[in-house]
N, C-alpha and C positions, 0 to 999 in steps of 0.2 A: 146174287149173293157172292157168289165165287170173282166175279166183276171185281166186288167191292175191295174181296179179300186180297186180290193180284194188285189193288193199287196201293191200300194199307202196309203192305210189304213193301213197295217198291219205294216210297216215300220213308219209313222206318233204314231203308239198308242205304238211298241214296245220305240221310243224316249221319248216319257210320261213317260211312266214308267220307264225308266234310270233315264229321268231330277228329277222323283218323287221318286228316291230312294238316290239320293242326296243330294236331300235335306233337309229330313230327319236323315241325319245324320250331329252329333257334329262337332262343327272349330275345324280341325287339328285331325279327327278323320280319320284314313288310312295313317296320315305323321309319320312312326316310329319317335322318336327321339323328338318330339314337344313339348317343356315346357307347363306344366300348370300352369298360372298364380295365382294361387286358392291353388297350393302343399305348406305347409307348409318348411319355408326352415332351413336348418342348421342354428347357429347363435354361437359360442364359448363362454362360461362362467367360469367363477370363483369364488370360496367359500372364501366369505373375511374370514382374520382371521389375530389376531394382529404380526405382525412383526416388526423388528427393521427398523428404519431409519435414516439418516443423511442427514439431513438438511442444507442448505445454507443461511446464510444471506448475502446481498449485502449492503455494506455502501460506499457511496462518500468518497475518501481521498485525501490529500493535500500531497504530500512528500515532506521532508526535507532533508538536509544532516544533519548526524550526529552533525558537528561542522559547523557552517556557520560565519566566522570573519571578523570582517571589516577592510580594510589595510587603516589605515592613515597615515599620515607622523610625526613625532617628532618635526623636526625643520620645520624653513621659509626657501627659496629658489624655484630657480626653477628648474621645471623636467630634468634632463641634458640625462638620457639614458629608455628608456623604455627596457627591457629584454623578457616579455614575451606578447603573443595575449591572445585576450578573447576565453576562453573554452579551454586555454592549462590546461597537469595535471603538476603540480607541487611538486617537494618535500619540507621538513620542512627545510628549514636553506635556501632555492635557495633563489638570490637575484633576485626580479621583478623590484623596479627602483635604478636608481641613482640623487637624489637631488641634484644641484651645491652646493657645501660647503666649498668654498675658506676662508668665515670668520674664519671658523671654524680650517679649517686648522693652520691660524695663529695663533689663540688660543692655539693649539697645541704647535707650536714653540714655541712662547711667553711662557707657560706654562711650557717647559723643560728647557727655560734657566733660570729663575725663581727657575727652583728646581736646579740647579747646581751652581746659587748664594748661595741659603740655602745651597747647601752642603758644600761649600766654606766658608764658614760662620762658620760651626760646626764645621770642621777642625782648622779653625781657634782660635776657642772657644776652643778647646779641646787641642790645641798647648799651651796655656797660661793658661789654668790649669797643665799640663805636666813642665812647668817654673816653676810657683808660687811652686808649691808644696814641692819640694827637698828646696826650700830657706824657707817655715815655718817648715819640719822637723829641719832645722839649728837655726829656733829661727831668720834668719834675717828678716822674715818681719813678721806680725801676721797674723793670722787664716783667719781675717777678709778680706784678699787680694785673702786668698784659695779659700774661698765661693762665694765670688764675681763672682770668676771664673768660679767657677763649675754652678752657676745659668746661668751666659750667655753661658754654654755650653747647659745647660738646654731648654733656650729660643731659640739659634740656632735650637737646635733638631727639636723645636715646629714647627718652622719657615718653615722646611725641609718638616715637616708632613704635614704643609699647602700647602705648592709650590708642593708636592708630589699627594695630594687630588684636585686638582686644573688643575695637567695634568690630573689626571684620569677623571675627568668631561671633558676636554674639547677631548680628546679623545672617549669618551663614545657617544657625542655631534657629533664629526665625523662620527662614525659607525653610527650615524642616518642618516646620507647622504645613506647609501646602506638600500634600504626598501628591507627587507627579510620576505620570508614565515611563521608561525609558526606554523604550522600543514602541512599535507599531503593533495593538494585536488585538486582543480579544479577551474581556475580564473573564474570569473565573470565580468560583464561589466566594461569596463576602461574610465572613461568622460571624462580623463584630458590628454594631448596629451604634447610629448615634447616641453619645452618653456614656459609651465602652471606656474604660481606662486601660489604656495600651500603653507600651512601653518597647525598647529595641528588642529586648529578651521575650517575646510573647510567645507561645506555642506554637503557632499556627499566623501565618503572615495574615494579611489583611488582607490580603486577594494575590492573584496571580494574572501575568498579561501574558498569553500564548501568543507568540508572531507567528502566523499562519500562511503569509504569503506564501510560501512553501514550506512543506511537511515531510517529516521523514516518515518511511514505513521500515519497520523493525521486523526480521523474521529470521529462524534459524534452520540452518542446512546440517542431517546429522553426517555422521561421518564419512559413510558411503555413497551419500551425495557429492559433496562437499569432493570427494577424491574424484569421483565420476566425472563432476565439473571440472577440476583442474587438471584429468589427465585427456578430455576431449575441448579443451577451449584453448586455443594456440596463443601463446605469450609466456615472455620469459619471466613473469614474474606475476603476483596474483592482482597485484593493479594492472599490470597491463593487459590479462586474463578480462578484468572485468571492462578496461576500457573499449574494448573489442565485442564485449557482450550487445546485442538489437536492444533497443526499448525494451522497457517493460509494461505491465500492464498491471493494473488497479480491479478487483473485485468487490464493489463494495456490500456492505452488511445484506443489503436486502438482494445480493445477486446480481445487482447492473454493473454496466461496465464504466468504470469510471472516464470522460471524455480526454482529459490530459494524460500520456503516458511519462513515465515517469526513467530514472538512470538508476544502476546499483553501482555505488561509488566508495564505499568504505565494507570490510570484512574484517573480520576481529579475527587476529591472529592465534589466537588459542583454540581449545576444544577443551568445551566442561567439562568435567569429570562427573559431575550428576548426575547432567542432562546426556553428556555425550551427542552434543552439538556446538556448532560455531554463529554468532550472531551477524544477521548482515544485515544492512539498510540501505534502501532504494530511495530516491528522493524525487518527490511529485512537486509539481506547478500547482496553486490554488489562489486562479486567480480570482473566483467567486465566493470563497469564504466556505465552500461547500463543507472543505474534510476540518474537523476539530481533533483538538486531543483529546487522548482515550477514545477514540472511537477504534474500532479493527476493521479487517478488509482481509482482502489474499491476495498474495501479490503472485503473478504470472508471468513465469521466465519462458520465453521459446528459443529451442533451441533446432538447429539447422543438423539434422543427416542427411548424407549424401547418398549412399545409398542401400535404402529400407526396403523392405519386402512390405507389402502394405497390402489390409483387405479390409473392402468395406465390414463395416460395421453389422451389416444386415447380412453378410456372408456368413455370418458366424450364428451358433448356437449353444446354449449353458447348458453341463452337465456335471453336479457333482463338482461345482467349484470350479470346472475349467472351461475354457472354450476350445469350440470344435466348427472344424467345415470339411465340408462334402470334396471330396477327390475328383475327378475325373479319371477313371482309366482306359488303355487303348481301345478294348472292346466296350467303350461307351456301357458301362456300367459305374457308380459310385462309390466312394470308402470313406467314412468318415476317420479325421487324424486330428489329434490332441494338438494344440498350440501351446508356446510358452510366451506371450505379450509382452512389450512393454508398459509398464504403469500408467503409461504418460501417456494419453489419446491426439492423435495426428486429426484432430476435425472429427468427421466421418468416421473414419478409419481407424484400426489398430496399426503398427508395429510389432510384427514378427520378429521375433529372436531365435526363435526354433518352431520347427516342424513343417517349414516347405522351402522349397529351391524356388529359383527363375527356371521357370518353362513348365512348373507346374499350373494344370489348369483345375477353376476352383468353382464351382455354385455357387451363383450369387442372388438370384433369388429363389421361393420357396424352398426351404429348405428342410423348414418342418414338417412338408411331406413326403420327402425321402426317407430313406430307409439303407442300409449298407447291404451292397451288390445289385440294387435297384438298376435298371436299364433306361437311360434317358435318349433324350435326341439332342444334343449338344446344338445351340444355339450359339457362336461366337461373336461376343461384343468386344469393340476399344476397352483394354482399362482405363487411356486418359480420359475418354470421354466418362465413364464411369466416376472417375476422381474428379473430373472437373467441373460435372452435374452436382457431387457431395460439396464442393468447396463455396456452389452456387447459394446450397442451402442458409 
């Protein structure tokens, strides 16, 4: 009995002292491998320092076609043939309608036998100066019969030139029956359907031909742009400002980028008083018929700084409206500092206006789990390579 009870103990005190040597040790103390939440962790950084950038601006635009003409009619009558649909392309001389022009017609006739009375006339005129003439060489009749002659040969002639000028109008008056192209383009809406009685005064033309070969893109710069640009784009004047300007680029409606880039080549000299802007227009290549009028786009101006303080875009984090990144200081701890951006995004990257120098170094990834005075292990990477991995994208 007493055996039993010296080993029930000995078993009971050596378990104590396992449970009690466990205890006394650290969580995760014996698990090879177990993160300490407490190790300072890696964090990548970069040494700003000034580089160049090219900047985007985005403006709203309105496209036009180069030529945009309104097809009316010349004479009265009605629509007798329509030739082409709305949104067909057209060449310069095709006929689109045909006007009924029966009046005109007969003007026509009327008008040629008219000029072959006058010719009839002069013939005739000129047969009786061809008489008179040889009988006042002979002294039988006088001078005075010669002249006679010759004036009414004179006045036939006139007679010829009027009846002559008289078909050419009403000819001229016919070809207004065939309404023809007078550019290269692309019709537009047609209101007026066969059977219409049209006239030169009508409301509303009878279509419109857009030349599209090239299109202008229409947008306005407001005032404090508009200075910005002309007090950082070198020339002595605002055409020469713009002749120096890189291509531009095309946005179209659905977000692609349009394949032709395009020049800004006129700026309207004023500034609205409404709007308190200035209108400009860039002018694109369309060799495929793609851009129509009235359609819109953005047109994108880039512009070249020399030298910008730039951070990626993933350095950065939103708070309350503004952006912020992580500091690096000497005792490898963090401070997060308020930025002031530029509007205009460099690719990847912002443009810094305020709130860091060259030689500051920044956090560039995880950022969102820092925290200000957090203690890192600074990891130093290139910034070109950093920039030029963003520009890959």
């Amino acid at each position: 009995m007493n055996t039993f009870l010296r080993t029930t103990s000995g078993i009971i005190l050596l378990g104590q002292l396992i449970l009690s040597s466990c205890g006394n040790k650290p969580a995760g103390a014996g698990s090879p491998g177990a993160a300490d939440p407490n190790a300072v962790k890696d964090y990548k950084v970069i040494e700003i320092a000034p580089q160049s950038a090219l900047l985007n601006s985005d403006f709203p635009a309105t496209i036009e076609g180069q030529q945009t003409v309104e097809i009316r009619p010349r004479i009265d009558g009605y629509i007798q043939q329509i030739f082409v649909d709305e949104g067909a392309v057209v060449r310069k001389g095709q006929t689109l309608f045909r006007i009924n022009a029966d009046q005109f017609a007969q003007e026509v006739r009327s008008a040629a036998a008219n000029v072959k009375i006058a010719q009839a006339q002069v013939n005739s005129a000129q047969m009786q100066v061809n008489k008179v003439k040889p009988l006042v060489e002979k002294d039988i009749i006088s001078k005075f019969e010669l002249e006679k002659a010759q004036y009414d040969v004179q006045s036939a002639k006139a007679s010829l030139a009027q009846a002559q000028a008289q078909l050419s109008n009403a000819r001229t008056n016919l070809s207004y029956s065939n309404v023809t192209s007078p550019v290269n383009g692309v019709i537009g809406r047609i209101p007026y359907k066969i059977g219409a009685l049209v006239s030169s005064n009508i409301q509303e033309p009878l279509t419109t031909v857009s030349s599209v070969n090239k299109v202008y893109a229409y947008f306005s710069m407001n005032e404090k742009q508009l200075l910005e640009f002309t007090r950082n784009t070198p020339g002595a004047s605002l055409q020469a400002k713009m002749a120096k300007l890189p291509p531009v680029q095309l946005i179209l409606s659905d977000g692609s980028l349009y394949s032709e880039k395009g020049k800004i080549e006129t700026a309207s000299g004023l500034i609205n008083t409404e709007t308190g802007s200035s209108s400009l227009r860039a002018t694109f290549s369309n060799p495929h018929g793609l851009l129509r009028s009235g359609s819109t786009g953005t047109v994108r101006i880039p512009v070249a700084i020399r030298s910008a303080i730039l951070v990626p875009q993933k350095a950065t984090y939103d708070l309350q409206g503004k952006k912020f990144v992580y500091v690096l200081a000497a005792d490898s701890s963090v401070s997060s500092v308020a930025l002031k951006i530029n509007p205009a995004a460099s690719g990847q990257s912002f443009v810094v206006q305020e709130g860091l120098k060259a030689g500051d170094k920044i956090v560039i990834e995880g950022v969102a789990s820092l925290r200000d005075g957090a203690k890192i292990k600074p990891v130093t990477v290139s910034a070109d390579s950093v920039f030029k991995s963003q520009e890959q994208l």
